[in-house]
Every structure is written in structure tokens, then in C-alpha cells.
MARFI-161411 format. One record per residue (C-alpha): x, y, z; residue in one letter. Coordinates in steps of 0.001 Angstrom, whole numbers. Each point is the difference from the previous one (the first is absolute). Layout:
! residues N
R:X:Y:Z:A
...
! end
This chain:
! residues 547
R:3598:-9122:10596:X
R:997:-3739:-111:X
R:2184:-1038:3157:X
R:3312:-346:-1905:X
R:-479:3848:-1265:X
R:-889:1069:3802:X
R:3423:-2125:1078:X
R:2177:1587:-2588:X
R:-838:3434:369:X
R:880:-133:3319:X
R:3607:-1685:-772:X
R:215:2126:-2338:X
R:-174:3433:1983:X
R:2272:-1412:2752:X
R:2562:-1282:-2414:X
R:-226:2314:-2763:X
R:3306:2201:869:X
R:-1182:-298:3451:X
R:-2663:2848:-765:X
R:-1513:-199:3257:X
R:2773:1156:1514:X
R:1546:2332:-2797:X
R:565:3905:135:X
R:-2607:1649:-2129:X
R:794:503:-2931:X
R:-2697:2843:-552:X
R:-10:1034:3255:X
R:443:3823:-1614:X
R:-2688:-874:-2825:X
R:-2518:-1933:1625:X
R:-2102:2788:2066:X
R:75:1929:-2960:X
R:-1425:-2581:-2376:X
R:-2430:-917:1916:X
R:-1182:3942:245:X
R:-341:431:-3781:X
R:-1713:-3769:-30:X
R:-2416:1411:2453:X
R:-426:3605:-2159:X
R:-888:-2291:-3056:X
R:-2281:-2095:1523:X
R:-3311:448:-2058:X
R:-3128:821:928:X
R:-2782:-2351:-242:X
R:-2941:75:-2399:X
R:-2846:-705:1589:X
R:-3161:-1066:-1992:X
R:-3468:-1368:1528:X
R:-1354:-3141:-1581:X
R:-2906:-2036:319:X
R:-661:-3528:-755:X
R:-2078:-466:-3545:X
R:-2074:-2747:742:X
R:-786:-3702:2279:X
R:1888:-2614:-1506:X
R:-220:-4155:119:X
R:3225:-1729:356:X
R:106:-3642:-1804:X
R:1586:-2980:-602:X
R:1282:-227:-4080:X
R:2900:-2293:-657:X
R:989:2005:-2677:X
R:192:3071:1689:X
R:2995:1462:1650:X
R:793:-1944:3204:X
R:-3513:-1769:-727:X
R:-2377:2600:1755:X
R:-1538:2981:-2455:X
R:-2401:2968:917:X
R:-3453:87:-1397:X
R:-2138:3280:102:X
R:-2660:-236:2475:X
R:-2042:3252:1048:X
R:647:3487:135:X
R:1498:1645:3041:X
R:-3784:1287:1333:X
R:-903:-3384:1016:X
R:2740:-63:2539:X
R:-685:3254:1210:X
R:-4072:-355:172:X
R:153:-3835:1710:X
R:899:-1687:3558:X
R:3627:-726:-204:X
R:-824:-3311:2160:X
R:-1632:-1223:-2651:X
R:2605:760:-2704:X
R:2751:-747:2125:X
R:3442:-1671:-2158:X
R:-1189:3129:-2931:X
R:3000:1095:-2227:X
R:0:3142:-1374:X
R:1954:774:-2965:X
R:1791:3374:-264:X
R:887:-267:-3949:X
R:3616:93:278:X
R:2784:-195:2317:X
R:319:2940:2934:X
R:2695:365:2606:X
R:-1549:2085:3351:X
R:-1985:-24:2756:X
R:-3669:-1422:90:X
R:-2490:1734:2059:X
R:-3585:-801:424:X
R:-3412:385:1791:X
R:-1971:-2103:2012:X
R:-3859:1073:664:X
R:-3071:-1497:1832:X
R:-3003:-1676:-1668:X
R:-2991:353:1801:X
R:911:-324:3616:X
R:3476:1542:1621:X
R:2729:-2239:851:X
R:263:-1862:3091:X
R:3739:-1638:-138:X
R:2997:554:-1993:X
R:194:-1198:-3237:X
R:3359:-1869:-1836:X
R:474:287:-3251:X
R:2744:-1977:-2565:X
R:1777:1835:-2789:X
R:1990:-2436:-2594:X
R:1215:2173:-2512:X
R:1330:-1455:-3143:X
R:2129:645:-3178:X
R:-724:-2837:-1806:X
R:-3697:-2587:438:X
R:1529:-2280:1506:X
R:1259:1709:2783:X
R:-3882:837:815:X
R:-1283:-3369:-406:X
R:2549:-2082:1709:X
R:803:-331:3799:X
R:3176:1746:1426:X
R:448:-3025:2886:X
R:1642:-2175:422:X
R:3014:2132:-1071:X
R:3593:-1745:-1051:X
R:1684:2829:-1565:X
R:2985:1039:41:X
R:-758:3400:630:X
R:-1707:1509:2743:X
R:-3433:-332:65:X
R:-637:3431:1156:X
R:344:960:-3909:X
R:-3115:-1759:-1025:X
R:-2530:2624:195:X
R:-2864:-745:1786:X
R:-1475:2235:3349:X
R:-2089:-760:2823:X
R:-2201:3469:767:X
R:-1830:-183:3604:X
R:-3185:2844:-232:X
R:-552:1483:3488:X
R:-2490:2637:-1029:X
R:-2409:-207:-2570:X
R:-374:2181:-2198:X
R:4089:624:-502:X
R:1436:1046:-2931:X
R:3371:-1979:116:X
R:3435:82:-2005:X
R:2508:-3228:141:X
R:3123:1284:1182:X
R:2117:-2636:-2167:X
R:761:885:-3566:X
R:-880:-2328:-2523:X
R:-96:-1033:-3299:X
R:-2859:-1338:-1807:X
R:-2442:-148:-2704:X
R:-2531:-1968:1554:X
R:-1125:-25:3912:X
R:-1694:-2913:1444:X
R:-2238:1196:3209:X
R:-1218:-3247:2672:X
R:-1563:613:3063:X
R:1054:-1478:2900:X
R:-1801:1131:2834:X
R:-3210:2189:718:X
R:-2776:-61:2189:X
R:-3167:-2343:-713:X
R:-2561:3605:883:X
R:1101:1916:-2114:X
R:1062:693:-3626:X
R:2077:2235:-2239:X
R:2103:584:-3284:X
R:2800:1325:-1133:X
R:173:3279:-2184:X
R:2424:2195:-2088:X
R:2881:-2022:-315:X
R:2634:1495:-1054:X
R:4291:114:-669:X
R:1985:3007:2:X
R:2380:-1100:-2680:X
R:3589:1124:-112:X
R:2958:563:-2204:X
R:2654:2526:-1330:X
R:-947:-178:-3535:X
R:-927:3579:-887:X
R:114:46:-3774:X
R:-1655:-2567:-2713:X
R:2487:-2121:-2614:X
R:-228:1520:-3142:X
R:-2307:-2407:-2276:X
R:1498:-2482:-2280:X
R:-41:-181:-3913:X
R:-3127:-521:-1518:X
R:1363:-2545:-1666:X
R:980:-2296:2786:X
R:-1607:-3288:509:X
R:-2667:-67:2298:X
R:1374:-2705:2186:X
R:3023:1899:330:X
R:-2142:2971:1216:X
R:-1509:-1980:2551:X
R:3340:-1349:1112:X
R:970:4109:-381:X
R:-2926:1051:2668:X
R:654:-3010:2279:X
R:3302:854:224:X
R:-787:3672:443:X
R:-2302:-1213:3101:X
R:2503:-2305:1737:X
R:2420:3184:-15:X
R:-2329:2259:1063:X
R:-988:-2190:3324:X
R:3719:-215:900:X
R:671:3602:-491:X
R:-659:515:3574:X
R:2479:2440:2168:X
R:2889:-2899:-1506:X
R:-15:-1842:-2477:X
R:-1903:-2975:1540:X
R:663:-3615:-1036:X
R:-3658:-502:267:X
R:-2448:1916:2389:X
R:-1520:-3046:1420:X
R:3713:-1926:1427:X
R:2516:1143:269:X
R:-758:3707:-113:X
R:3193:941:-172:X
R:2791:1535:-2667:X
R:2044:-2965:-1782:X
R:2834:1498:-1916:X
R:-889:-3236:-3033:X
R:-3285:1319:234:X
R:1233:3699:227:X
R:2126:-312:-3125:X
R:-2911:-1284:-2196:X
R:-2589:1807:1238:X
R:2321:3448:-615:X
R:516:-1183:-3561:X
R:-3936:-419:-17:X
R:-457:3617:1060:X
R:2562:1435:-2130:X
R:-2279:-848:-3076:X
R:-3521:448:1415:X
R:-398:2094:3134:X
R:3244:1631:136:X
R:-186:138:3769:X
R:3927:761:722:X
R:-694:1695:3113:X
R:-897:-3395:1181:X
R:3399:-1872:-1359:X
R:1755:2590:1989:X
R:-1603:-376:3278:X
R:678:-3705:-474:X
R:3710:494:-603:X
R:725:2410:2763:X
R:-1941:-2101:2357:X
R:2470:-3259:-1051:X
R:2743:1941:10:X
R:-865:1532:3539:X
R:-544:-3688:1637:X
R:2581:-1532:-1518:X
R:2162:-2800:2263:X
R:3008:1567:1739:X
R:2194:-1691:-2527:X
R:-1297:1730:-2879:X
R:-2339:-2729:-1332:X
R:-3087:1341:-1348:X
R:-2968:-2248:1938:X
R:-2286:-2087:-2138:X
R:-2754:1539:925:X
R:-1551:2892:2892:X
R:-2912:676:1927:X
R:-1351:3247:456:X
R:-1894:-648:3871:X
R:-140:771:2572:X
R:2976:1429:-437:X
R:1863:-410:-3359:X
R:2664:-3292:152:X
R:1833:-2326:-2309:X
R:-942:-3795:447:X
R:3017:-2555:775:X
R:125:-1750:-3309:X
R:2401:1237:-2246:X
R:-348:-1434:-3350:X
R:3188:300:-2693:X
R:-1866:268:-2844:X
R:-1961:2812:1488:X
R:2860:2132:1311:X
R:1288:-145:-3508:X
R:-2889:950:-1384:X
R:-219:2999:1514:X
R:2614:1561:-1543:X
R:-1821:-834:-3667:X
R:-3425:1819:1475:X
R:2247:2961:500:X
R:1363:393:-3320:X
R:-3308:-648:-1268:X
R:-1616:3166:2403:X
R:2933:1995:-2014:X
R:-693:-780:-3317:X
R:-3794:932:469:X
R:454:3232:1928:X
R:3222:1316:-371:X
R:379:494:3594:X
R:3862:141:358:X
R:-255:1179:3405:X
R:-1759:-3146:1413:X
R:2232:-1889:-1694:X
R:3155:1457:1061:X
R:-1724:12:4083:X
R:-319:-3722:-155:X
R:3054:-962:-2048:X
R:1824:-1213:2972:X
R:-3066:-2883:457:X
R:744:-1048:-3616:X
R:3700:-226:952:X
R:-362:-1927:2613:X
R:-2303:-2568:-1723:X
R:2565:-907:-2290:X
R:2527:-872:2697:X
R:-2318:-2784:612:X
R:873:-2713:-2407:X
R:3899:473:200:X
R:463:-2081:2726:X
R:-1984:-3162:-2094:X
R:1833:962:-3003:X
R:2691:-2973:-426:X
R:2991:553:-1938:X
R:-1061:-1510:-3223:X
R:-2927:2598:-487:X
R:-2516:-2472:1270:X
R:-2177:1160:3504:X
R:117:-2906:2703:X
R:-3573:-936:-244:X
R:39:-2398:3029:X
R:1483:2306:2495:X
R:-2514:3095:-1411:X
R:-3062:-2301:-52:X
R:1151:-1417:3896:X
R:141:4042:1319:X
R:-2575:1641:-1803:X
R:-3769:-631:-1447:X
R:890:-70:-3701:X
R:-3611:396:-1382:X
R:-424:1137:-4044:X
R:-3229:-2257:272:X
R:-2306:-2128:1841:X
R:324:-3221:-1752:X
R:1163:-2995:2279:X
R:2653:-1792:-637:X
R:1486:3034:-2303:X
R:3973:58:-295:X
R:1208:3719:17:X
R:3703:-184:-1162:X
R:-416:1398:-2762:X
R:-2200:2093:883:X
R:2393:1042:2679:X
R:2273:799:-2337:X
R:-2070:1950:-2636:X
R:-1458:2338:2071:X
R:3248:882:1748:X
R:1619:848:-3234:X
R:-3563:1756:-847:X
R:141:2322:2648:X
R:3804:650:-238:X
R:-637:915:-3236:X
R:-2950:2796:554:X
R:1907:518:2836:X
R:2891:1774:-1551:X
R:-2561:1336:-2353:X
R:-1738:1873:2774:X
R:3935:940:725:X
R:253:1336:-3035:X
R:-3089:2465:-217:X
R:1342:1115:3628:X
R:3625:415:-1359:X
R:689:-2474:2576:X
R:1574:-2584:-1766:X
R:3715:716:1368:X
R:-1551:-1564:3098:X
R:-1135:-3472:-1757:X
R:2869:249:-1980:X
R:614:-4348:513:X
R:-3591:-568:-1375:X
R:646:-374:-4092:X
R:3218:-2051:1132:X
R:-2186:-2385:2366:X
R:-3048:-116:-2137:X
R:2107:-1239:-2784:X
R:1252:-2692:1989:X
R:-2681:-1046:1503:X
R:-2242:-163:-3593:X
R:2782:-2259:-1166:X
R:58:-2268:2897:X
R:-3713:-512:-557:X
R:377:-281:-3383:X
R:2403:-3216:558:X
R:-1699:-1334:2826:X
R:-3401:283:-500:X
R:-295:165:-4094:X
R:-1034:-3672:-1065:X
R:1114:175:-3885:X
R:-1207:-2938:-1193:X
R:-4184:435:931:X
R:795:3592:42:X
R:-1780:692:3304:X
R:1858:1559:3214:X
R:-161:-2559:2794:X
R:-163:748:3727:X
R:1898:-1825:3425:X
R:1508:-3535:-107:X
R:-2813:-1871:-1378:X
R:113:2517:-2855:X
R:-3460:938:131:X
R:-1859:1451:-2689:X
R:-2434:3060:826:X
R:-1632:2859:-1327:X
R:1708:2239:2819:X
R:3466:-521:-891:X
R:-719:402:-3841:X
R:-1658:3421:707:X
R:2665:974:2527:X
R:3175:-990:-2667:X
R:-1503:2216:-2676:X
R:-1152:2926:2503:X
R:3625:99:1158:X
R:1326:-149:-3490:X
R:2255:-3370:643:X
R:-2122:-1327:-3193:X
R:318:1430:-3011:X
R:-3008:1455:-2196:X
R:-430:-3474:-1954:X
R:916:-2143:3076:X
R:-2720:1336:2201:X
R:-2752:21:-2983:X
R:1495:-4047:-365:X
R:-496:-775:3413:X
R:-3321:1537:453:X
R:-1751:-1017:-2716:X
R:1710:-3722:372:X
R:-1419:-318:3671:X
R:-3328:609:-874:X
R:666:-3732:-1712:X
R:1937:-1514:2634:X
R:-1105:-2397:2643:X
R:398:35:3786:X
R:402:3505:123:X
R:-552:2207:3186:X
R:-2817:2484:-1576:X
R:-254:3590:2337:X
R:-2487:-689:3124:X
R:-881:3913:228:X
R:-525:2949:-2765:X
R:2997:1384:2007:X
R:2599:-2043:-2115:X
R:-2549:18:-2445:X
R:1017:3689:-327:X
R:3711:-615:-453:X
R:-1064:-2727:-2400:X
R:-1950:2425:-2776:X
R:2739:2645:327:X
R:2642:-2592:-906:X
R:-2074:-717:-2811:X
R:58:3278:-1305:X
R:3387:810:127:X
R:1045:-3095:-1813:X
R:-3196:1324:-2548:X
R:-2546:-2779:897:X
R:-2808:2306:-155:X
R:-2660:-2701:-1354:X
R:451:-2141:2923:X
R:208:2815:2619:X
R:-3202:1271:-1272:X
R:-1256:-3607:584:X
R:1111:-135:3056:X
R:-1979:2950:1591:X
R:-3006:-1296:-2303:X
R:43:-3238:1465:X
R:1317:354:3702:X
R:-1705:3438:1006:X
R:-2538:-935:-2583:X
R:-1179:-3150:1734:X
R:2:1838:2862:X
R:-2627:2277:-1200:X
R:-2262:-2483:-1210:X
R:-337:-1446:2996:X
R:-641:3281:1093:X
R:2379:1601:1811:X
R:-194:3522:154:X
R:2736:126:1728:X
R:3371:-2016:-631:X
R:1140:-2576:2393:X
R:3236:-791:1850:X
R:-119:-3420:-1124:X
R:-1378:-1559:-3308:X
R:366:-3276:-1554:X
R:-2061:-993:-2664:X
R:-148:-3528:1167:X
R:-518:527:3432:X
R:-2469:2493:751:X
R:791:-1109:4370:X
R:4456:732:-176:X
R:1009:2067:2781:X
R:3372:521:1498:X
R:-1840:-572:3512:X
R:-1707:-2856:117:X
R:-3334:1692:86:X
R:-1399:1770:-3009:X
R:-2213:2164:1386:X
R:2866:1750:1464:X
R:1077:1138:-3296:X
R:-340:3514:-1162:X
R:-2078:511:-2575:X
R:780:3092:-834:X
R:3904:194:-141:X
R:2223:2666:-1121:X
R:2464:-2167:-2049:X
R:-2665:-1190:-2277:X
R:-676:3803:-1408:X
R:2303:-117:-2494:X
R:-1628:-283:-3002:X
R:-985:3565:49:X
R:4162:871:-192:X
R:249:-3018:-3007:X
R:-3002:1361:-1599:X
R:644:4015:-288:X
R:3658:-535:42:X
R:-445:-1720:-2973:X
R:-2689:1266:-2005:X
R:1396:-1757:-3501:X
R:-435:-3523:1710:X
R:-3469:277:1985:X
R:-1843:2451:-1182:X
R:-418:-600:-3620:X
R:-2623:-3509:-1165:X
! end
């Protein structure tokens, strides 16, 4: 988290209608929540895998991050040879695994006289196997980058790494043994992890084959942050987003129909929620389950969207009816920004609270502010209404009318047709996909501004296929279904043929090195918010999975 974010979250929680010191307001609630959160926790699948083969990491310029993997030897030669004289081998494990690596070490010829110390770099992408970890300048902790120094007392040992990773390929040094002796390593192995019980349902035969491939890659990214939470991404943070909670739901809802999962998720935010009602931004689950001091606004908000969602798939009025007090209290949230005219005082949200919708720098979030207040107001009351609730929201239709029209004056630019953003009136493909999601534009003013952006200059583009998810679904509601398709063809698409086989956190096409933290080998390379392709594609089959 960049400094600002660490300084505002904490303002935030100590200003924020003083929560700190606030009565509970699920004091009667909260031990209960966090009871059924704990009954719904699911129960890990735990699969053995092996690695397929010895692998050559090397420098191409045109590869991904400028490092690709070239097949070497089969796995046998590791197994049969002196690991001194192999030492800096990387073993490939054919795709992506989340778990816990355990391995043996045996003598050759004559028994061990010393310990022995051992490196373990394990990557997601090549680069992050062929490049150095130090000297570190990220932003992040540097704990997150996942490489593990293994000391050998007694040899032979068969020996498991007690930090979870998550990796496709493992890079093995050594670092220490004695000069009278020899030995090599053996049956390496990862117990791999996940909730995932059930395969997706295949996709039409007639669907493109790159948008299969984007399909499966999707499918595998989901799959590795199905963990006990929905996980942002099992290698950092490791922990349940609700952004990444509300897409990745949507994900399961049309492939694995995991809803058990969603559930757990939901009671567990409910059950850690801040004193004052806010849902947190995001919880960990050890050693003891905990929110994290960082509330975010767009996040609370979104909860109460993931909710609805949960109801709409499974029907599950009961859940929704226990937790309807969180979604209540989320929308009390943007009153106190909400100005007279209809407009929300950006400058006073964006001084109290991490406003994220993306990780583009120098992004300008009125609008989007604004459009995904009046976003979740409205499936707010909608949720209201399936509960036969909506006597309770009954100032919603009255507020989200004014506030669409206050947008509508304010940030509507009539003459290019675009919706602008803040006081230099910025252009970007956030606030055009939030004013069409929240239904300020109209049908033919959203397709307008959309498709005239694509053509405009100094625009701020999305830095992360989070937005880029917002993005496509504006698109298809305003029925751009051409250019959404492109979209995923291009943007996940690229990614796949630089071979991911997972998707990333962060992706720009021009910059294979962005990162949010100063250090891209921090980033996660398998990241939940990028799954959503899988939701685009089998939601709709009539765009993606026809030629």
C-alpha cells in the first residue's frame, strides 16, 4: 500500500463518525455472523503435483518482461545427478499451484558430514526466476517476494517448506554444503490447494479458440484464489478483497457455482465489520480472523451489490435478510458527502477515505464517485425490494434521482459528448464506464462517449483489468458488444500470448514493468480481479462464444 493509502486509512477510522470510539452497532449480530462464517468455511482440496520437467530461463526481448522458459531435460536428470553440480536448476511444474512444497534430500556416495542450505525462488512468471530479488525498493514489504532459505541438519531428510506459495516454476541454488561429501535432491513435490470442487461446464463448440484460451485462463486464476476466501491472489495479499470478492462471485456464479464460498465471505465481512457499521475493505483470516484498518468507499459500497448478486444466483432469502442491516448501513455512507445540489463533495471524500476504482496514477474519481454511489443506491433498493424491505430505503428513488441529474449537469460535456471528471475536466475511461453503469447517461450517450474516446487524445486508459471489468460491462449495456468482445480479445488476449496462464493484477500493453509499488516483481501474477472473462464469456454466450 502506497504511504498516502496507509495515512488515510488511519484518518479515516479515527474520524469516520469517530468509529473507534462508537457503540457497536452489531454488537447483537456480530458473534453470530462470525459462527455461520466459520460453519461455511470450505474445506480444502488437496491434490499432489509434481514438476513436469528442468527448464532454462532466457533472455528474449520480445518475451514477456524479456526473460522466457526453454525446455531443457526431463525431471530424472535432477533426481539421478549431484545437486552441487546443477545448482541455480528450475523446475517447471506446468501450471500455476497454490500449497506447500515438500521435498527430499539423499546422500551420493558418502554420508553427510555438515548441514547443507538450500535456496528456493519460486516464481509465477520467468522473470521472477531469472532476476535478483536485492536490492529491493518496493513499496511493499519484501517479505511477499517468495523466495526461502532451507538449512539441512540431517541428511537424508525428507523436508516440507512451511510457507505457502505460489508458483509455476521453482528455482533451487545451493548455498552451502560440505566439500566431502555429496548429495541430491529427490521427489519434489506441492500439495496444491483450493475450494473448487466442481469443473465449468464447457463452452460452445463454436467459440473462438482464443476466447477458449482466455475461457481456461480465466477458469485457472479463479480456481487458485478459491482458497478458504476469496483470495485477491494467493501469492500477496492472501487475503479476501470485497472488489475482488464481487468479481470473483460473479465468476463462480457462471462456472463453478461455488456459493457456499460467497457466503462464508459475506458472513465473515459482515462479522468484522468497524463498530460504525462500515463494512472493511478487506479481512484476514490468521491467526485469528481480523479486518485490516483501511476502509475503502468504493468497497463498502460494493458490498452491498455482491449481496444482491449472492440472491439472484441462489435464492437464499434468509442470508439476505441476516445481513440486511450491513447493506443499510453502507448506504448511510455517502449522505454526509452528498451536497445539496445532488453532487458528492469529492475533495472532502477523497481527503478521508482511499477512493480507489483503479490503479492508474494521476486518475480523477469524481465522477466516478458519483456513479457508483448512485449504482449501488440503485441495486441497493433493489436488494430492498426482493427483501420487501424497501419501506426502510424509502429516500433512495428520491436521492438517486437527484443525484443522476446533478451529474448529468455537472459532469455531461455536450458539445464532445464525453463525461468529464474534477476541475481540470479530465477525460477517462473510468468516469465514462461509471456514468453509464449508474444510468446518469442515457443508452445513446454512453454508446457516444465510449466509442468517441477510443478516438480521443490524452485520455487516462484503465491501469488494471479491474476497471477494465467495469469498462466491458458498460459496453454492453449501452450494446457495444463488438468492442467489448475486442476488448477481452486484445487485453486478456495479449496476456495469453505472452503466456500467462494465469491473469495478472496489473497489465499494460505498453509497459510490460507498471506496478503500483515501485517494484514489479512484487506484483501478483495471479490476481483475482483479472478472472473475469469467464463471467463476460458464459454470461454472454451470443457475444463470445459464437466465430
Amino acid at each position: 500500500m502506497k504511504k498516502k493509502y496507509f495515512l488515510i486509512s488511519i484518518v479515516s477510522c479515527l474520524l469516520l463518525n469517530g468509529s473507534l470510539f462508537a457503540q457497536d452497532v452489531y454488537q447483537k449480530q456480530r458473534a453470530g455472523w462470525l459462527d455461520i462464517a466459520e460453519a461455511t468455511k470450505p474445506k480444502l482440496i488437496e491434490t499432489v503435483k509434481r514438476p513436469i520437467g528442468i527448464v532454462s530461463v532466457v533472455k528474449d526481448e520480445k518475451a514477456y518482461q524479456g526473460w522466457k522458459v526453454v525446455s531443457k531435460q526431463p525431471m530424472d536428470s535432477l533426481y539421478t545427478r549431484s545437486m552441487k553440480k546443477q545448482s541455480g536448476v528450475v523446475l517447471d511444474f506446468g501450471e500455476h499451484l497454490t500449497g506447500f512444497v515438500t521435498f527430499k534430500v539423499e546422500d551420493m556416495k558418502r554420508a553427510a558430514d555438515a548441514a547443507l542450505r538450500l535456496k528456493f525462488t519460486f516464481a509465477e512468471v520467468p522473470a521472477e526466476a531469472a532476476l535478483p530479488f536485492d536490492p529491493y525498493n518496493g513499496q511493499l514489504s519484501r517479505a511477499w517476494l517468495q523466495d526461502e532459505i532451507v538449512t539441512v541438519s540431517e541428511v537424508p531428510s525428507t523436508i516440507t517448506i512451511p510457507r505457502r506459495v505460489a508458483f509455476r516454476y521453482v528455482k533451487i541454488e545451493v548455498l552451502g554444503s560440505s566439500v566431502y561429501s555429496d548429495f541430491k535432491v529427490s521427489d519434489i513435490s506441492v500439495k496444491a490447494t483450493t475450494s473448487v470442487k466442481e469443473s465449468a461446464a464447457p463452452l460452445a463448440a463454436t467459440t473462438p479458440d482464443l476466447i477458449k484460451k482466455i475461457d481456461q485462463v480465466g477458469l485457472n486464476t479463479l480456481k487458485e484464489c478459491m482458497q478458504t476466501v476469496y483470495e485477491d491472489g494467493p501469492k500477496r495479499d492472501r487475503r479476501l478483497w470485497i472488489g475482488d470478492l464481487y468479481l470473483e462471485s460473479l465468476a463462480n456464479i457462471y462456472s463453478f457455482k461455488n456459493h457456499d464460498l460467497t457466503k462464508h465471505c459475506l458472513y465473515m465481512l459482515a462479522g468484522l465489520s468497524y463498530e460504525d457499521g462500515v463494512a472493511p475493505s478487506n479481512v484476514f483470516e490468521r491467526p485469528t480472523p481480523h479486518a485490516q484498518i483501511n476502509p475503502l468507499f468504493d468497497y463498502a459500497l460494493i458490498y452491498n451489490v455482491a449481496l444482491k448478486e449472492y440472491l439472484v444466483a441462489t435464492g437464499d432469502k434468509k442470508t439476505a435478510l441476516d445481513l440486511w442491516q450491513v447493506a443499510k448501513n453502507q448506504i448511510q455512507i455517502p449522505k454526509q458527502y452528498i451536497g445539496a445540489d445532488g453532487m458528492m463533495d469529492y475533495e472532502r471524500a477523497n481527503k478521508e477515505w482511499w477512493l480507489f476504482f483503479d490503479w492508474r496514477d494521476g486518475l480523477n474519481k469524481q465522477a466516478g464517485l458519483q456513479g457508483v454511489v448512485i449504482w449501488a443506491y440503485k441495486n441497493t433498493y433493489e436488494l430492498a425490494k426482493m427483501l420487501g424491505k424497501e419501506k426502510e430505503v424509502a429516500e433512495l428513488p428520491a436521492l438517486i434521482e437527484k443525484m443522476t441529474k446533478a451529474a448529468h449537469k455537472n459532469l455531461y460535456d455536450v458539445k464532445s459528448g464525453l463525461f468529464v471528471s474534477g476541475k481540470d475536466k479530465q477525460i477517462s475511461y473510468c468516469s465514462q464506464a461509471w456514468m453509464v453503469l449508474s444510468g446518469v447517461a442515457t443508452k445513446s450517450e454512453g454508446a457516444k462517449a465510449l466509442k468517441k474516446i477510443a478516438t480521443t487524445e490524452n485520455v487516462v486508459y484503465p491501469g488494471a483489468p479491474y476497471l477494465y471489468h467495469y469498462v466491458i460491462e458498460a459496453m454492453i449495456q449501452v450494446g457495444m458488444k463488438k468492442e467489448a468482445k475486442d476488448i477481452i480479445t486484445n487485453y486478456w488476449g495479449d496476456m495469453v500470448n505472452k503466456g500467462a496462464d494465469t491473469f495478472w493484477e496489473v497489465y499494460d500493453p505498453k509497459n510490460d514493468f507498471l506496478s503500483p509499488y515501485n517494484a514489479f516483481l512484487v506484483n501478483s501474477y495471479c490476481h483475482a480481479w483479472s478472472c473475469t472473462p469467464v463471467y463476460f464469456i458464459r454470461k454472454y454466450p451470443e457475444i463470445f462464444q459464437k466465430q
